[in-house]
N, C-alpha and C positions, 0 to 999 in steps of 0.2 A: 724411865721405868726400869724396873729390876728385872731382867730377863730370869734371871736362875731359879725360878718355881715352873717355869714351861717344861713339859716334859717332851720326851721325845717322840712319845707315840702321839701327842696330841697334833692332828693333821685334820685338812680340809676334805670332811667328809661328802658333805652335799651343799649346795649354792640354789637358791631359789630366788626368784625373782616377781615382784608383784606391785601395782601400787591400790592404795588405799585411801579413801575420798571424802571429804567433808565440806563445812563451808566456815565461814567466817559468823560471828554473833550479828554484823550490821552488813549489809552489801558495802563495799567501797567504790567509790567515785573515779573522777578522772584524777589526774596530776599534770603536770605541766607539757610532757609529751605524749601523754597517750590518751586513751577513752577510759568508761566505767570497767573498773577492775572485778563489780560483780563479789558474790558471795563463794561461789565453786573453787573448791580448793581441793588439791591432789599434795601424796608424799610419796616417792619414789624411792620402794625401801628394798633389803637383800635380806633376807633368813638365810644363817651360815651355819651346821651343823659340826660340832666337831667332839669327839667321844663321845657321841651321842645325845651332845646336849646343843640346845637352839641360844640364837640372839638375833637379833634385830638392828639395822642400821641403816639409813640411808646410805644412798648409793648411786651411780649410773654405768654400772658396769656393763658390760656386753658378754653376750652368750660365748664369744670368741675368747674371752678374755677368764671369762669362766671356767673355761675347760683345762685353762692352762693350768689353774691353782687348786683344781680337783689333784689330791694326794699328796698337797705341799703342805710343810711341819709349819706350825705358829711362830719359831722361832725365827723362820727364812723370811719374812714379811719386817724383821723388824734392824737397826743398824745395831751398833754395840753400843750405842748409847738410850735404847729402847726408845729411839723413834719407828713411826713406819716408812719405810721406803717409799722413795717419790714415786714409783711404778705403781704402788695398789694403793695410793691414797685415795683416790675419787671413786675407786673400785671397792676395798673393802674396808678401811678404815674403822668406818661407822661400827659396824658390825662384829670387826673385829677386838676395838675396844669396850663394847659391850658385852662380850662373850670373857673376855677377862675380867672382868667386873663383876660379872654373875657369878665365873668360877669361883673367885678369890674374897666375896661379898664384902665389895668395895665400889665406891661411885668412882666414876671416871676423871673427875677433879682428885682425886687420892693418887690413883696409877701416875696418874703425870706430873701430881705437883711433886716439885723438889726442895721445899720450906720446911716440909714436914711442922709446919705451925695450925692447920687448920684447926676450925672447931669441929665440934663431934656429935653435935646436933646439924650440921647443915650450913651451908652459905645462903647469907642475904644479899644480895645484892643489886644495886640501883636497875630500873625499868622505867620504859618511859613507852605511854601508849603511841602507839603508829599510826591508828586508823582515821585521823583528820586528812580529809580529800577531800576533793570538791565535787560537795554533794548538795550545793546551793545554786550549780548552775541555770535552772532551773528559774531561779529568784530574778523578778528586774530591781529589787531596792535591799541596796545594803543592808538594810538595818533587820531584814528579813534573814539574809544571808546570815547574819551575826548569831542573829536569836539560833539558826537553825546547828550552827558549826558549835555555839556555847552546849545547845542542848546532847551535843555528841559527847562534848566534853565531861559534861554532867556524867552521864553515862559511863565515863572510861573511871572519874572521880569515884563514881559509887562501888564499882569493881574493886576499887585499891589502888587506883594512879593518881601520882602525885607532879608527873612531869609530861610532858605531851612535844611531839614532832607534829610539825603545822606544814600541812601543804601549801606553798604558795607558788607563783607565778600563772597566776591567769590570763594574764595578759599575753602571754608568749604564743597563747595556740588557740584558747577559749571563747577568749573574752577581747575587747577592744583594750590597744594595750595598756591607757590611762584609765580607764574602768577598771580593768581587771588588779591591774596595783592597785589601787584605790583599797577595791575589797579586800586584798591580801594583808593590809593594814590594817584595816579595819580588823576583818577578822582575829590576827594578831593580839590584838589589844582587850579583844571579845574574850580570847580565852585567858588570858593573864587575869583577866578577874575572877575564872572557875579556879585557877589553877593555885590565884594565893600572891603573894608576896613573895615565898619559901620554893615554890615550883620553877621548875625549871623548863624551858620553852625552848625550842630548837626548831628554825623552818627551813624546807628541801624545796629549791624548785624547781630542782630535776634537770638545770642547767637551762632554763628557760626566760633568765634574766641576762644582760650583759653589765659590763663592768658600771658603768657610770648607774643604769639602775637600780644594781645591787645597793648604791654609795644612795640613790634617793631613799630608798627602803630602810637601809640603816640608818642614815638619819628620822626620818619618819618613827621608827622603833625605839630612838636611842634613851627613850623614860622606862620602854620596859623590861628592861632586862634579858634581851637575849641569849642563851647560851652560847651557840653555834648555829653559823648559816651553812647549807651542804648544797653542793651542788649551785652553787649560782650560776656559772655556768662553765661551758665544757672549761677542763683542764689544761689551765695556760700558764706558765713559771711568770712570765714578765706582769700577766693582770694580778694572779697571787700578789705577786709584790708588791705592786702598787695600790691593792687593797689591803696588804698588812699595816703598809708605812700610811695610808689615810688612819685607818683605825688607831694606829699609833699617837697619829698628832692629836686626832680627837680626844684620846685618852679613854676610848670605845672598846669595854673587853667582852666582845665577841669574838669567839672561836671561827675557825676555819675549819670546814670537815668535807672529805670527799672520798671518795675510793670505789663505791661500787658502781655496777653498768660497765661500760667501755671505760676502765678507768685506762688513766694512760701508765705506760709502762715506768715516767719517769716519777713519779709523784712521789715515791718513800725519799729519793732525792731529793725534791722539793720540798719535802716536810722537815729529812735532815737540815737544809740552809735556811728554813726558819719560816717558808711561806704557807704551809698547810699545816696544823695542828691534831684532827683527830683522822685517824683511816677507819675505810671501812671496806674493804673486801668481802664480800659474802663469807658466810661461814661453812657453807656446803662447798662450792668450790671456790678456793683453791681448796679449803676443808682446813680441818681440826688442826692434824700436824704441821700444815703451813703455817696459821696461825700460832701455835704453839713460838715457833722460830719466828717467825714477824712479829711477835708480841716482845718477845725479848728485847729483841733489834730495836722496835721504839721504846723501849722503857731505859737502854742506854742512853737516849738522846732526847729523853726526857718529852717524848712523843706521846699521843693518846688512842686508845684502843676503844672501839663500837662497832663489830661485824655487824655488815647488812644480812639480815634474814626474812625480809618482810614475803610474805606468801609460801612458807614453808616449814611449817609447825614444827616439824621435829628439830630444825636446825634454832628454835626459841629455845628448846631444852638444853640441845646440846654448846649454845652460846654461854648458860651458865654454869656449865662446868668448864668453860674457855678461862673464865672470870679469876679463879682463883691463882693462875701460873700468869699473870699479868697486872704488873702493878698500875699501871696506866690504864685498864678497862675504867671504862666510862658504864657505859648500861647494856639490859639486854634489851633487844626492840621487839614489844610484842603486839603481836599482829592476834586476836582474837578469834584463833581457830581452833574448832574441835572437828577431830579426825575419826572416823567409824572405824571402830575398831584399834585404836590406840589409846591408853588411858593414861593420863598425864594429871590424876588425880592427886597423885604424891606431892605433886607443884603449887605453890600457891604465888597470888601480890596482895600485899597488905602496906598501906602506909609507902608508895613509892617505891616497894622493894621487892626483890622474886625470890622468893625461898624453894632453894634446889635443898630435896632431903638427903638426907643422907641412906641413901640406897644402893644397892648391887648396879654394878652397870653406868647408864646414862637415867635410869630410875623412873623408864615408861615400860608399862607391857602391852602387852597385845593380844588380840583376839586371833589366836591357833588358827583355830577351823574356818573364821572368815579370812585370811591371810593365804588358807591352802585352796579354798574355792578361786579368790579371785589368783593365784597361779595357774590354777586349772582351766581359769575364763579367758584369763589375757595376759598372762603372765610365763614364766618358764623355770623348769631346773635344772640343772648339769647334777650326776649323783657319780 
């Protein structure tokens, strides 16, 4: 980013703090370790004032941490090469790239890309629905199961998705553990017929399978074209590899993807010596400017890019302006949430794709005065 338009009086006038609440279009189910994830959805955001003008960003700053950057210039927050400093990334980041974005009325994919090739209407870029769980637990007969996960899919098909993440491993916590594979197959197969020939399929089971199972299921899968399996289970260098080199001989190209939850600290290691293929780090923390640098880093080594954001609306927006400064992004993951008082109208999916507009900021606004109640109800300022 080009620091030399920051001026010198522009400084941190007020910090406020608030979240803001919604839910999801479908309740979502269990996954492979936990219960029903429910409709209730929360965004945990920062209003930052500065020459008297507002932006918006998630955040999880603390009131302590607030105080210290009441009267600091815009320009101290950032290195010479216009990143943000690792000190207020989780802290102001958000907020603060949208607040240059407003000023300069420029999307946030502009500030950081360094291509300077984009287009000028907007990025499209690939999406794939999330919200397949297991919401057939309920069912004692597959074929019930099937109807009911297709009819999900249906649902995400008529929105504008073209690609879909499948929940699977039932058997690790649910369900009885041959049962529960069973239906994760099954269901698999269920939605490859909503999805098309052309879609693209990716299943998470949340690490809820071990090695040799993983090896039943892929073979079980191996007519329908799986993209990528995540998370099979927890992160191990030596199983990685022996599930690369099986895929190998089968001549099976399914992707490797893993990185969000407890990921392990070695894994970008492991991805460099060739055992994990796509990362996925949340895109709220570690956040934006990490990613920004980890994207790079796997695009040297010819690695793939998909931050996890599932249950955190704003982080679906701010994923597709990640998209543009990484050559290796894969999709954004969206999770079917609408936030009270957040308008993300600007956005759309049409045809597998998410069109970020070309907007001031990250190109969501917000509702002022329901933003300053709930500070007032449960929230805080530093001025």
């Amino acid at each position: 980013m080009n620091l030399a338009g920051i001026e010198r009086d522009w400084v941190i006038e007020k910090i406020e703090f608030a979240k803001l609440y919604g839910e999801r279009a479908r309740s979502a189910g269990a996954n492979g370790r936990l219960g029903i994830h429910g409709k209730a959805c929360e965004v945990s955001l920062v209003r930052i004032t500065i020459d008297g003008k507002t932006a918006y960003g998630a955040s999880r700053i603390t009131t302590d941490q607030a105080k210290t950057l009441i009267g600091k210039n815009v320009s101290d927050f950032f290195d010479v090469s216009g990143k943000i400093l690792e000190p207020y990334r989780t802290c102001l980041e958000y907020p603060l790239l949208d607040w240059l974005g407003r000023r300069w009325n420029q999307p946030v994919y502009e500030l950081v890309n360094e291509t300077g090739s984009l287009s000028q209407s907007g990025l499209a870029v690939p999406c794939y629905d999330t919200s397949l769980y297991f919401d057939d637990l309920h069912l004692s007969n597959d074929k019930d199961a099937v109807a009911l996960i297709q009819e999900e899919a249906k649902q995400g098909y008529a929105k504008g998705h073209r690609h879909f993440k499948i929940k699977v491993g039932r058997g690790g916590m649910h369900m009885p553990l041959m049962e529960g594979t069973r239906r994760d197959i099954a269901i698999v197969e269920g939605v490859r017929e909503v999805a098309g020939p052309e879609g693209k399929l990716m299943i998470d089971a949340n690490n809820a399978y071990n090695l040799n199972l993983t090896k039943e299921v892929l073979t079980a899968l191996s007519d329908v074209g799986l993209y990528w399996i995540e998370e099979a289970f927890h992160e191990d260098d030596e199983l990685y590899r022996d599930l690369k080199a099986w895929l190998k001989e089968r001549n099976q190209h399914v992707l490797i993807a893993d990185g969000e939850g407890y990921a392990s600290p070695h894994l970008i290691d492991w991805a460099i010596q060739g055992n994990v293929d796509v990362l996925q780090y949340d895109i709220i923390h570690p956040g934006f400017t990490h990613w920004l640098e980890l994207g790079a880093k796997l695009d040297e080594h010819g690695l793939l890019t998909a931050p996890h954001c599932y249950g955190n609306a704003y982080g679906i927006y701010a994923t597709g302006h990640l998209s543009a400064s990484v050559k290796g992004f894969q999709f954004v993951e969206w999770d079917d949430i609408t936030i009270q008082g957040m308008d993300a109208s600007a956005y759309s999916v049409k045809e597998g794709k998410f069109y970020v507009p070309r907007k001031a900021g990250f190109g969501l606004d917000f509702d002022d005065d329901r933003f300053t109640y709930q500070v007032s109800q449960a929230g805080w300022k530093i001025v």
